[in-house]
C-alpha positions as CSV (number, residue, x, y, z in Angstrom):
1,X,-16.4,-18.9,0.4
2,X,-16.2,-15.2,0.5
3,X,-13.8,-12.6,-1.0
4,X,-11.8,-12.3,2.5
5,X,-11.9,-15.9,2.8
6,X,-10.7,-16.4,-0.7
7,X,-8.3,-13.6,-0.3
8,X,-6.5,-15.3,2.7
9,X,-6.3,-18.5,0.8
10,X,-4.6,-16.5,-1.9
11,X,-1.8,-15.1,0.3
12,X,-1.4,-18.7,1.9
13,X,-0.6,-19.9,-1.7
14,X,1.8,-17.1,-2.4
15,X,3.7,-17.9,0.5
16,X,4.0,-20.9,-0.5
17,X,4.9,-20.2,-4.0
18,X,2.1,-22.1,-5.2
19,X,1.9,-19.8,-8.6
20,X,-0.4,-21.9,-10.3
21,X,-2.8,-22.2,-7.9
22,X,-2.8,-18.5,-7.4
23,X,-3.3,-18.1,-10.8
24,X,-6.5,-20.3,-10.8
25,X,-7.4,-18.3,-7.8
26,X,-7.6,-15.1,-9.3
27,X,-9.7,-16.2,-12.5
28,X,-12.3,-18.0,-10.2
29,X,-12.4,-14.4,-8.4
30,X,-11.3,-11.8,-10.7
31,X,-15.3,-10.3,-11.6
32,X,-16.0,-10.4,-7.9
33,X,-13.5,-8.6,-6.6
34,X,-13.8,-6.0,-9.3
35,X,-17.2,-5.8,-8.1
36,X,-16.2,-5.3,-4.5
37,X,-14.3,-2.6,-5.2
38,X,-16.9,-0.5,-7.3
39,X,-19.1,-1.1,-4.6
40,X,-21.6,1.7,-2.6
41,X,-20.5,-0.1,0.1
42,X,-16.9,1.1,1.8
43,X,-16.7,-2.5,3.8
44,X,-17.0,-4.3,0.6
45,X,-14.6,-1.9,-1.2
46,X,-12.1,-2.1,1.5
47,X,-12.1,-6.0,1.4
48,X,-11.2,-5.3,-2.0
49,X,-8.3,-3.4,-2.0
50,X,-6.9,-5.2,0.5
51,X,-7.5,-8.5,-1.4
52,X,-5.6,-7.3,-4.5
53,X,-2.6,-7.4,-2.2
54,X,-3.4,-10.8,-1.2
55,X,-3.9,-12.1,-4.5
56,X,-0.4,-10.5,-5.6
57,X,-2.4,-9.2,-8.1
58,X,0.0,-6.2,-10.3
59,X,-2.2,-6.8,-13.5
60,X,-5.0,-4.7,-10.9
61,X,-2.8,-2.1,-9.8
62,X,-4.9,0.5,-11.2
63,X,-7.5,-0.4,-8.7
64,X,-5.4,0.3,-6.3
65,X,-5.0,4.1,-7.2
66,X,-8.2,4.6,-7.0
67,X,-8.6,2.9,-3.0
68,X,-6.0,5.8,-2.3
69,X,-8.6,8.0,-3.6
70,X,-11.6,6.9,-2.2
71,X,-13.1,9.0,0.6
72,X,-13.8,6.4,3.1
73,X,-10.3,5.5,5.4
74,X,-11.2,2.2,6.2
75,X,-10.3,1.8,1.7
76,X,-7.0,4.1,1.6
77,X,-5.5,2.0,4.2
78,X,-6.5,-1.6,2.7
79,X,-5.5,-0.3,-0.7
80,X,-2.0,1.0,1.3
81,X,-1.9,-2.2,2.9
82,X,-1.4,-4.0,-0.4
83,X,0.8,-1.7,-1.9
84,X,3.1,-2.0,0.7
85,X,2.8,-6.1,0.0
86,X,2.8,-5.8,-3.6
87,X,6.3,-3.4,-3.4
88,X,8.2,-5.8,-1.2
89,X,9.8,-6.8,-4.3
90,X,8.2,-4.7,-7.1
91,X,9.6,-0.7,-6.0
92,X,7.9,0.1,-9.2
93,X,4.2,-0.7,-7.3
94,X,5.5,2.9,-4.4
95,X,7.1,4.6,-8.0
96,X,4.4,4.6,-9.5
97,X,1.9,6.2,-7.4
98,X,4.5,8.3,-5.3
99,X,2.9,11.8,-5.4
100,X,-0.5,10.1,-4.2
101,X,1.8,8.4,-1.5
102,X,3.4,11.7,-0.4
103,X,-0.1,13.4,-0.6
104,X,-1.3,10.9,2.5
105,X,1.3,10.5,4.4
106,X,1.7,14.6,5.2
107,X,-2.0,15.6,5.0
108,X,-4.7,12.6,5.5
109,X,-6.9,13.6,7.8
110,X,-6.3,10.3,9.3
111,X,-3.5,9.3,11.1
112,X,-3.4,5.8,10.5
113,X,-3.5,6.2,7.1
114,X,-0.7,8.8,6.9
115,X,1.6,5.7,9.3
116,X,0.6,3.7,6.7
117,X,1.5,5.8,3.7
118,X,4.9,6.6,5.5
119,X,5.3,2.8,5.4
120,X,4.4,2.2,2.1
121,X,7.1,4.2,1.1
122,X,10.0,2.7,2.4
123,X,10.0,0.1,0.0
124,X,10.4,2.7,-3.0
125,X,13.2,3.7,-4.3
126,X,15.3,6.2,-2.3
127,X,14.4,9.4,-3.9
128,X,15.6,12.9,-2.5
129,X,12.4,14.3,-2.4
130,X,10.7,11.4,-0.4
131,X,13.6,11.6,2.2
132,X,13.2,15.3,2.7
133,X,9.2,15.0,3.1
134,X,10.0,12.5,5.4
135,X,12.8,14.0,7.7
136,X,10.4,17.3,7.5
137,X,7.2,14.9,9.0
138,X,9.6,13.6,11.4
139,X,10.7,17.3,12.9
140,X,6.8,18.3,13.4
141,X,6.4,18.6,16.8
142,X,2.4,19.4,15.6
143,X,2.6,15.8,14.7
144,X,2.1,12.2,17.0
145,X,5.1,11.1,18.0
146,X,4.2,7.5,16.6
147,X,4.0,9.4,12.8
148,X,6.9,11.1,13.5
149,X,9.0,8.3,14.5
150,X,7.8,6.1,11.7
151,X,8.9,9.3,9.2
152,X,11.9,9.0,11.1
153,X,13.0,5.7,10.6
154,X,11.4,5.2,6.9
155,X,14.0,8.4,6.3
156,X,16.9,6.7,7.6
157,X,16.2,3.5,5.9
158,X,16.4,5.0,2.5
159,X,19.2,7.5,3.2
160,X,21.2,3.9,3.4
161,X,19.9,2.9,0.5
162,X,20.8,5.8,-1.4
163,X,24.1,5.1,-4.3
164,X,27.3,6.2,-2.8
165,X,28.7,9.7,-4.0
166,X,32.0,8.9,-5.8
């Protein structure tokens, strides 16, 4: 079985809430996939950051930092991919690397990765700073209009979410 394989097996279990199983999971593949994403290769590192989403793997969050950083974009957008997964539940996973995730979404020189860094962000918490980043993206006319939308709507999202003044 390979690491993608293995990976999609992972997420199948999590669905399924089958925690122990994931657990064994992850120690059978823990070394490889640290491998993977140390590798020369960026297909092999990409598999890997996109795996640690699919492992619902937090302890390897740190891993995931440094996909953001990595110069190929095939491994920032796996390694946004799973943050996006891992923060469904967990804002803390979008808190935590939220300058890195404002850094891509309004100056990758990919577009896809900046639609994915815009996405990855609506599952953090509704910070003022995000919004305005956001609304800004969404008035660029320099920008696609499939970026700008998704700023758009990733803006409004969190303005609702945002405590009422009293």
């Amino acid at each position: 079985m390979s690491l993608q394989e293995a990976a999609a097996q992972a997420d199948a279990l999590a669905l399924e809430g089958q925690e122990r199983e994931l657990a064994d999971l992850r120690g059978q593949w823990g070394d490889e996939l640290e491998a993977a994403a140390r590798s020369a290769d960026f297909r092999e590192r990409a598999v890997a950051f996109r795996a640690l989403g699919q492992f619902r793997w937090r302890a390897k969050e740190e891993l995931l930092r440094r996909g953001l950083d990595d110069e190929s974009p095939a491994c920032r957008g796996s390694a946004l991919l799973s943050i996006e997964l891992l923060s469904r539940d967990h804002p803390s996973t979008v808190n935590s690397v939220r300058s890195l995730l404002h850094r891509l979404a309004s100056g990758d020189g990919n577009a896809a990765v900046q639609r994915l860094a815009v996405l990855a962000l609506k599952n953090g918490s509704s910070q003022r700073e995000t919004i305005v980043l956001l609304e800004g993206m969404s008035g660029d006319d320099d920008a696609p209009e499939d970026l700008r939308q998704a700023a758009a709507k990733v803006a409004q999202e969190l303005k609702r979410r945002q405590p009422k003044k009293t």
